[in-house]
Structures are given as C-alpha cells and as structure tokens.
N, C-alpha and C positions, 0 to 999 in steps of 0.2 A: 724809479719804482723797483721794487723788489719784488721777485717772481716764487712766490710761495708753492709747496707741496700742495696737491691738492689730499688734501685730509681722505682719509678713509668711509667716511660717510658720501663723499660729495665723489667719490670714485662709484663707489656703490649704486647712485642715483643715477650716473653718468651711463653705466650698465644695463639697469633699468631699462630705463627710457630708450635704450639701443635693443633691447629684445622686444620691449612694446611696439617699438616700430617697426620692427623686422615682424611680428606677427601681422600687424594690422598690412602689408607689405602682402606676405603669403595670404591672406584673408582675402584681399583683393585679384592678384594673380589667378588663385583659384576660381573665385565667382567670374572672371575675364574669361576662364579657361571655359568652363562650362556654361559662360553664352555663348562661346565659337563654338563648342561640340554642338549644341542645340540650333544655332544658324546652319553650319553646315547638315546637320542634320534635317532640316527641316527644306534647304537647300535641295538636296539629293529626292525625297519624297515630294518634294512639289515638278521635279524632273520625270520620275516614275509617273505622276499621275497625269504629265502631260504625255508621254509617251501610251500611254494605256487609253488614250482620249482620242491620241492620231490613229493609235492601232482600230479601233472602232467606229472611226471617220471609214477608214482605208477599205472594213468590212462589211460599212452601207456605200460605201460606192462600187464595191465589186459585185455585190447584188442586186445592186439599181444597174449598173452597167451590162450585169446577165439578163436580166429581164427586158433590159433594149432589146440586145441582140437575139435573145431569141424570139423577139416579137418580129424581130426585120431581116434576120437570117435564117435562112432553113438547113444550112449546113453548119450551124454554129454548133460545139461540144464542149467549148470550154476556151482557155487560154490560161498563161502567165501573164501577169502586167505588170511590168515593174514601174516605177513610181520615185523618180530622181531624189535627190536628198533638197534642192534646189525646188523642186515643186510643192514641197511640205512646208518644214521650218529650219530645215539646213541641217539637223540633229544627224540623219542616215538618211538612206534608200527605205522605202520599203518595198513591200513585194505583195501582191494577191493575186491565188493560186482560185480558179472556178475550174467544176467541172461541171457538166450539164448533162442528164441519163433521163431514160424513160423506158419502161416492161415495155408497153407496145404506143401503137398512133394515138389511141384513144385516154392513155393515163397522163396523168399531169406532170410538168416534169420536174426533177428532182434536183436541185441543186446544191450542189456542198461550194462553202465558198470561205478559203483559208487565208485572213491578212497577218502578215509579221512585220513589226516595227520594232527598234530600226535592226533594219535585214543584218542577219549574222552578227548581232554584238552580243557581247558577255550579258548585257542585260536586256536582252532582244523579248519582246512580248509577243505571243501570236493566239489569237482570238478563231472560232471557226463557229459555222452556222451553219445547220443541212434543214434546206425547207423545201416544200411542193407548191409550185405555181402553174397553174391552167396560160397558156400561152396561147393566141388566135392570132394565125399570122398573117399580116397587113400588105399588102402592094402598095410599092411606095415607085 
C-alpha cells in the first residue's frame, strides 16, 4: 500500500477537530475550576459558622457558670476559664473572660461575660454580653 499526502482539505479538518477539542478541553477545566472555588468556598463558611456557633456555646456557658457561682460563692468576682481545644471539637482553645460588679448589697449584679473562639487565631471570633441578675445566696 502506498502512503498518500494527506490533501489539503483533509489537513484542514484534521486542525479543526484539534481546536474543537482543545476548546471543549478548556470549557471543561474551567467549569472544574469554579466547582473547586465554590466547594472550597463554601468549605471555609461552613467552618466560620461552626466556629461562631462554639463561640456562643462558650458565652452561655460562662453565664450559666456566673450565675452558679454567684448563687454558691460570696466571695466570687469573676474568673478566666480556659476551655482545652480537646474539650470542644479539637479546632483551638477557647477562653471566657466573667467579671461580676455591683454599686452596693442591695442592687443586682452586673455581669459582663467575654468568650473567644478559637483563642488567638487569624480568624479568632469573640462574642460579649453584659446583663443584671438578682443573686439569693443559698447554704449548701
């Protein structure tokens, strides 16, 4: 058999079909690309929104934990409580900051109570709340 030129038409077609397919190639790459932008993206905000969910955990338990203590302690003021990374969901540490005040014996007392999740990071969240709760203190 004898191995012909391939004709200038059939070069042409040959071309063709190699740019169509290098298009339909990039058409595909790119809708790939921008489902990964859009997982990671959506990735990263479902992280933010669980960290913003621990930090508000972090801020009813430091006020339910104030309001113990000052039902059961008479010298209680306040504390730090740090909060292992291990006792949460592994992500960081967090931290809540109470402080406990009152004008005199007879006014209710004033609690400011500050949680930050996760402690010290680039994208560290921290929530605060200042309420008045009437305290009657209990013998235990």
């Amino acid at each position: 058999m004898i191995r012909q030129k391939p004709t200038r038409a059939g070069a042409a077609r040959r071309g063709t079909v190699l740019v169509a397919a290098l298009v339909c190639l990039l058409i595909v790459m790119a809708l790939l690309g921008s489902m990964l932008q859009g997982s990671l993206r959506a990735r990263r905000q479902m992280h933010v929104q669980r960290d913003l969910r621990q930090c508000e955990l972090l801020l009813q338990a430091g006020a339910l934990r104030a309001a113990q203590r000052l039902a059961t302690q008479a010298e209680y003021r306040g504390e730090t409580w740090a909060v292992p990374a291990e006792q949460i969901v592994g992500a960081g540490e967090g931290q809540v900051t109470i402080a406990a005040t009152r004008d005199a014996d007879d006014q209710p007392w004033q609690l400011s109570v500050v949680a930050e999740y996760p402690l010290s990071g680039e994208c560290s969240i921290r929530r605060s709340r200042t309420f008045s709760i009437p305290v009657k203190r209990t013998q235990l």
